[in-house]
N, C-alpha and C positions, 0 to 999 in steps of 0.2 A: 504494500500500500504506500502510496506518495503522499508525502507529508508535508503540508505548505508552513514554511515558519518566516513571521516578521522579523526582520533586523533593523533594531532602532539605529538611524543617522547618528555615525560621528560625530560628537559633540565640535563644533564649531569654535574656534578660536575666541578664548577669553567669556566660553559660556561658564554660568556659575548655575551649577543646583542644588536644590537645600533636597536629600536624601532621607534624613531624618530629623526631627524635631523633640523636644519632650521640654513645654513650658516657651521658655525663650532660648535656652540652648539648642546647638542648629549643628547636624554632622551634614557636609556639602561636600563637592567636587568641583573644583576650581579649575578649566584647561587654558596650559599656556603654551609657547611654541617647543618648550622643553620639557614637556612631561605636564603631569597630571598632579593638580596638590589635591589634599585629601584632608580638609580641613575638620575641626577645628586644629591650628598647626602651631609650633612656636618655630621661629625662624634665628638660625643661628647667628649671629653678628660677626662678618668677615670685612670689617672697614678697610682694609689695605690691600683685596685682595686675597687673603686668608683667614681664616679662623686659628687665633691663636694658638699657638704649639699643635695642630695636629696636623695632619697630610691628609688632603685628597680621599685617600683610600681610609683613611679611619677614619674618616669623617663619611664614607659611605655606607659603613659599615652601623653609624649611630642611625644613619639613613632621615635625615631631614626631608620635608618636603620640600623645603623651597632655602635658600641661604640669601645674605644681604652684602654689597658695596658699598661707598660712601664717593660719592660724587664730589667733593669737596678735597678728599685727603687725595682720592686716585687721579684729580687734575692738577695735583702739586706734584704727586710722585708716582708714578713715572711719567705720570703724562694721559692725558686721554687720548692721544694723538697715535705714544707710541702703542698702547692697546689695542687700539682698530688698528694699526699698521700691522701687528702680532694678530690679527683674527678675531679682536675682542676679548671679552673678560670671560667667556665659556673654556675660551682655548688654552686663554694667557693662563689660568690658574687652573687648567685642566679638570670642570667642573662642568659637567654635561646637563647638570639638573636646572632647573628654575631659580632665577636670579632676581634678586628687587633689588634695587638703589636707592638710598635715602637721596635727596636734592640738593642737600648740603643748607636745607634750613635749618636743621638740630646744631648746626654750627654757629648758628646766630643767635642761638642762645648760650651752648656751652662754650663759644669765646667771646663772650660780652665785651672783653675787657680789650679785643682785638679786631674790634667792626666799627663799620659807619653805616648807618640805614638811611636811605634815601627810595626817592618813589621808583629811581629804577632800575635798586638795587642795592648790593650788599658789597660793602669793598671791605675785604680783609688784611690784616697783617699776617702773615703766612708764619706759622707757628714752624716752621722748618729754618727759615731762614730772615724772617722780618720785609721782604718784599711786600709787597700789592700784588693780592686777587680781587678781582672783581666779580660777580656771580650775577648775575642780571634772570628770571625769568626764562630767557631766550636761551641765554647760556646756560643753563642747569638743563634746558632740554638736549640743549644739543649734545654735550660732554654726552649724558645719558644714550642719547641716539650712537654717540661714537660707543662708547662703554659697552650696548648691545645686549645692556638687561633686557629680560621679558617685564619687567613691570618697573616703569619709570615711576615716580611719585612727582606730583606739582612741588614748585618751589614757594616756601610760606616763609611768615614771620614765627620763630618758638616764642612766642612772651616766658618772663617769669613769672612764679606763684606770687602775686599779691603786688602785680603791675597795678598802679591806679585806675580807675574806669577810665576816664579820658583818653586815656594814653592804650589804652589795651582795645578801644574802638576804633582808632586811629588804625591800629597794628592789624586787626582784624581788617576791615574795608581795605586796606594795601595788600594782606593776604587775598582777598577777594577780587584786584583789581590784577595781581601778577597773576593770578588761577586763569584767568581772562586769557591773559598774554602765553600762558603755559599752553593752554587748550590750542592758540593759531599755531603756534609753533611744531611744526613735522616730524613725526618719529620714525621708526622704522616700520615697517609692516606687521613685523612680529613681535612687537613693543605694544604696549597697553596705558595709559594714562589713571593713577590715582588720585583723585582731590584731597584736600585735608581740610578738616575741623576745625578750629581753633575757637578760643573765645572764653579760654581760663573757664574758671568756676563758678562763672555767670551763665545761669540758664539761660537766659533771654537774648544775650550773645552769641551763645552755642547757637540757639534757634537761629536767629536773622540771620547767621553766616551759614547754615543748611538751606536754609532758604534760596540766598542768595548763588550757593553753590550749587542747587537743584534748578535754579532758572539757568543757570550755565551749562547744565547736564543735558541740551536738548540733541535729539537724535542718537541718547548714549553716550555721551563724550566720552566720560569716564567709568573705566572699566571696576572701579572700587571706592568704596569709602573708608578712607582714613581718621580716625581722632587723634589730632596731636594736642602740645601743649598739657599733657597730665604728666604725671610722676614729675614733677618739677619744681616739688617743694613744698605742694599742699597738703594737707592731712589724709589720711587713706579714707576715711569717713565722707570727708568732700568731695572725692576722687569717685567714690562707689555710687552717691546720690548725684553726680555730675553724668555716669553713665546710665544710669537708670533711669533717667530723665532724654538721653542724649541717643542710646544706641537702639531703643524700637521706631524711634523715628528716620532713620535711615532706609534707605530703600531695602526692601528684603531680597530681592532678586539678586543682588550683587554684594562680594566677600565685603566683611567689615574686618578694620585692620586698627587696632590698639597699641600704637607706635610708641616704642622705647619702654616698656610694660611687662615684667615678663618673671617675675617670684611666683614660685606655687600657690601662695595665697590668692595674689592677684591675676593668676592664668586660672583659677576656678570659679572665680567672681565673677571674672571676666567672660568665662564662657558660659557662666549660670544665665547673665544677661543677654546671649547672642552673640558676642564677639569669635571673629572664628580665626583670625589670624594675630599672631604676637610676635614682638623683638625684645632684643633687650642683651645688652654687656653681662647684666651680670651675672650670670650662672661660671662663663668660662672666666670670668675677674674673679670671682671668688674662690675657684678653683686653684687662680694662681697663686692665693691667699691661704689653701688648707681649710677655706671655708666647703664643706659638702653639704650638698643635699640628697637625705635618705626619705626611706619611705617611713622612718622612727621620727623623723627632725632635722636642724642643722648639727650636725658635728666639725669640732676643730680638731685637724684630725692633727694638730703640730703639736696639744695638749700634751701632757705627760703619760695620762691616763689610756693613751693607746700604745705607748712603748711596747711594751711587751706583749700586747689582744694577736692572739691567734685569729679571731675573727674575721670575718670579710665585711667587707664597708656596710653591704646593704645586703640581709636575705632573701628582699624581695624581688634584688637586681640581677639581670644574667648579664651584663656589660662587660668588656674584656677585664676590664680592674676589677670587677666586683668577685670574679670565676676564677681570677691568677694570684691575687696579692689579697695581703694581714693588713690588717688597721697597722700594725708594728711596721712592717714592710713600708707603708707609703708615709706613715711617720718619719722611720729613718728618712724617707728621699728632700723631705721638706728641711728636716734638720741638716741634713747633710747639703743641700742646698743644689741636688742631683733635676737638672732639667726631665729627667723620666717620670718625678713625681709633678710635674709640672701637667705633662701629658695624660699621665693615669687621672689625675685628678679628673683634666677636663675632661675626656673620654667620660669617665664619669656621671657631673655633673650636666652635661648635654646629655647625656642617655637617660638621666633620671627625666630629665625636663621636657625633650621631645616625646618619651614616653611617658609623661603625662596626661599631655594631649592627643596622644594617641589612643591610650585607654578611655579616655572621657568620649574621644570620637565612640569607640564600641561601643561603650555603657549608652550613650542617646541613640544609639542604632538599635541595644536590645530593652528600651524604654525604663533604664536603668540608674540615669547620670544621678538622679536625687540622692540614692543610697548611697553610690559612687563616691560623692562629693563629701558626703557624711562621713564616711568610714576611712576615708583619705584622710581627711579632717582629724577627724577621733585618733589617730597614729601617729598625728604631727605630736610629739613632747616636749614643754618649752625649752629652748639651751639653757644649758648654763657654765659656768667656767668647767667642770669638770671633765664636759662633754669631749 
């Protein structure tokens, strides 16, 4: 007997579908030109081109869906120029998978002390050498277009926490006017545009710049919606009533991306709310630090208290550090000041973290995430010097 079976069309470039749901948590599939993310995701932090202390291949192995550049450090050093002359940033850093790039706005807050803002544009004192950059809207696209991400982000203003209103409307409307200029500006074919958020910890802010951002969004501009301007100094309290208010107004149809965001606290919160992509330094910074994160808590693992633990870091972890090496083992490498413990850590610390939101993906697929998040929860034990 002949059997007639439907095959659903190939998800078309930069389609996003929400898979499964439970509450406002959201497990989706996000297609870019380089694979397939599989959200809700945390995205590793490679600003120069790598993710610190690890290779290519161990960083395959934690299996991220998507990794990040910095448009800002990678047009100082080496060059965006010399990048697309090398094949781009897929090739240059030998990373086949999906790529995003920050604009190099998060730099115009983290080097406050080394910018000038104007309407059109951002001139910096180049923390390498004290020169002049200059980053314009136009230009953060196009480095980007050279650079050869699959997901470019608009160039914005970061305010800081508890910028004055005045001054933080001002910041917002200039964001909302280079988004303008981002949007004319040409990218690649298999590049995709993200807007972003802003508007601090003011609701009404937040709103009018979604607003303003959704009359800009006609015919799909943009392929994502970003929130930035959080974790940047305000209370976690304000931070969590700022998305809860901020992230079901977002269009559903396409990923929402919680920029520079990304401790186990804040990636459950965060996806409790519907947030489905995260970044953030600091899992591999703390790593570099002897800070870990287990599926028990944080532990320091440079403490005294694990010299001699036969132990493995985490039982609940299969990660190559968690399966080969002693609490004592990775103690010694910190104390002894051995780059291996540098490595093990982060291998680590990204495997704890990407598989976070990896399991919280399952758990809203098998309408589970509430228990999930509970029992996650219930396991964290607070630190303390001992640890």
């Amino acid at each position: 007997m002949e059997t007639n079976s439907i095959q659903a069309d190939p998800p078309s470039l930069f389609d996003f579908a929400v898979e499964a749901q439970e509450d406002q948590a959201r497990a989706g599939l996000f297609n870019t030109s380089h694979g397939m993310i599989s959200t809700p995701a945390f995205m590793p932090v490679g600003t120069q081109a790598t993710v610190k202390c690890l290779t290519p291949d161990q960083l395959k192995i934690i299996d991220p869906q998507v990794i990040l550049g910095n448009t800002y450090h990678l047009h100082l050093r080496p060059g965006s120029d010399v990048i697309e002359s090398l094949g781009g940033l897929h090739r240059f850093m030998n990373w086949d998978g999906p790529i995003l790039t920050d604009s190099g706005g998060f730099q115009v807050f983290s080097l406050a002390t080394m910018r000038k803002i104007s309407e059109d544009g951002v001139t910096f004192q180049s923390h390498l050498d004290g020169s002049s950059c200059h980053l314009t809207p136009e230009k953060s696209i196009g480095i980007q277009k050279q650079l050869g991400s699959d997901i470019v982000m608009a160039f914005d203003e970061c305010p800081p926490a508890g910028l004055d209103r005045i001054s933080l409307e001002a910041s917002v409307d200039r964001t909302t006017r280079w988004l303008a200029r981002c949007r004319r500006t040409p990218l690649g074919t298999h590049q995709g545009l993200f807007a972003i958020n802003q508007g601090g910890t003011h609701l009404d802010l937040r709103k009018k710049h979604l607003d303003d951002i959704l009359t800009l969004d006609r015919a799909h501009a943009f392929e994502g919606f970003a929130i930035g301007g959080l974790s940047v100094g305000e209370s976690k309290d304000v931070m969590e009533l700022t998305l809860q208010d901020l992230v079901p107004r977002l269009p559903k149809n396409r990923p929402r991306y919680l920029m520079g965001v990304g401790t186990p606290e804040d990636i459950l919160k965060g996806i409790e709310l519907g947030v489905d992509l995260f970044d953030c330094v600091s899992p591999s910074r703390e790593a570099r630090h002897g800070r870990l994160l287990t599926s028990r808590g944080r532990i320091n693992i440079r403490n005294a208290v694990h010299r001699e633990s036969e132990a493995t870091l985490d039982p609940d972890c299969n990660c190559y550090t968690c399966r080969g090496f002693s609490k004592a083992y990775l103690h010694h490498l910190m104390k002894a000041d051995e780059f291996l413990g540098l490595t093990l850590n982060t291998i680590h610390n990204l495997s704890y973290t990407v598989n976070l939101t990896r399991s919280a993906r399952i758990a809203i697929q098998k309408g589970r995430f509430a228990s999930f998040a509970r029992a996650t929860r219930d396991h964290w034990k607070p630190e303390s010097k001992d640890q």
